[in-house]
C-alpha positions as CSV (number, residue, x, y, z in Angstrom):
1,X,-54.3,-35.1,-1.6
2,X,-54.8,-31.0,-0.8
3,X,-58.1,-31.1,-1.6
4,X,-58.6,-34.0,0.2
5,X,-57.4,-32.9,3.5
6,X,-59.5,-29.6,3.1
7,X,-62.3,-31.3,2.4
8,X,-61.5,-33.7,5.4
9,X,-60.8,-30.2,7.5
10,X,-63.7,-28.8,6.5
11,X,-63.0,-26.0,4.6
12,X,-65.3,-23.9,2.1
13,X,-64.5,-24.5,-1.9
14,X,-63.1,-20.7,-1.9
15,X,-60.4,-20.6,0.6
16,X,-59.1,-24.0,-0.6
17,X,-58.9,-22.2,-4.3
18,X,-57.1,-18.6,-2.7
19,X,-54.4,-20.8,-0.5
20,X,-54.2,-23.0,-4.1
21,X,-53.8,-19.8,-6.0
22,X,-51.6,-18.2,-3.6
23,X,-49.5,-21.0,-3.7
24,X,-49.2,-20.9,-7.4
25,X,-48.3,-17.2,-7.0
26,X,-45.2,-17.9,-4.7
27,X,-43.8,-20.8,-6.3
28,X,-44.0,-18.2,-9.8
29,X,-42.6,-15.8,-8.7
30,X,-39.8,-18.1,-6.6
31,X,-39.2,-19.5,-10.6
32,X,-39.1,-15.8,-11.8
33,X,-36.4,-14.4,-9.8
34,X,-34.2,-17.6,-9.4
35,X,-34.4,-17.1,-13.3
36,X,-33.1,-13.9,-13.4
37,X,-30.9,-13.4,-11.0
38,X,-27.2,-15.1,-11.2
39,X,-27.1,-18.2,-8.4
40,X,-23.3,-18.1,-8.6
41,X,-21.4,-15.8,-6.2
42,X,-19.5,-13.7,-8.3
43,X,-21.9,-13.4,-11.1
44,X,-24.8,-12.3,-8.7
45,X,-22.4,-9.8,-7.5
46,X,-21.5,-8.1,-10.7
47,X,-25.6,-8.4,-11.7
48,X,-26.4,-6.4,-8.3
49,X,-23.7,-4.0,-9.5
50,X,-24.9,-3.0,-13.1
51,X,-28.7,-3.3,-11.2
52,X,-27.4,0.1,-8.8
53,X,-25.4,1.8,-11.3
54,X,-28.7,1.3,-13.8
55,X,-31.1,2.5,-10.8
56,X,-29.0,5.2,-9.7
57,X,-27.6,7.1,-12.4
């Protein structure tokens, strides 16, 4: 559907692959930190925490 509408829009092979890769890229790194960082309240809290005290000695 994507390539569809670029083709439709017009647009040259290479920028539909950098916006596709770009895309890829965000979502990535999206996956990344929502993996590493707590989502709950308190536990993010305490993560930020031990992140300072281990950044900041």
């Amino acid at each position: 559907m994507g390539s569809l509408a670029a083709a439709l829009a017009g647009a040259p092979w290479q920028m539909v692959l950098v916006v596709t890769l770009a895309g890829l890229v965000v979502v990535l790194v999206q996956s990344l930190v929502h993996g590493t960082i707590p989502q709950e309240s308190a536990d993010r809290l305490t993560w930020w925490h031990a992140y300072w005290r281990r950044r900041h000695p």
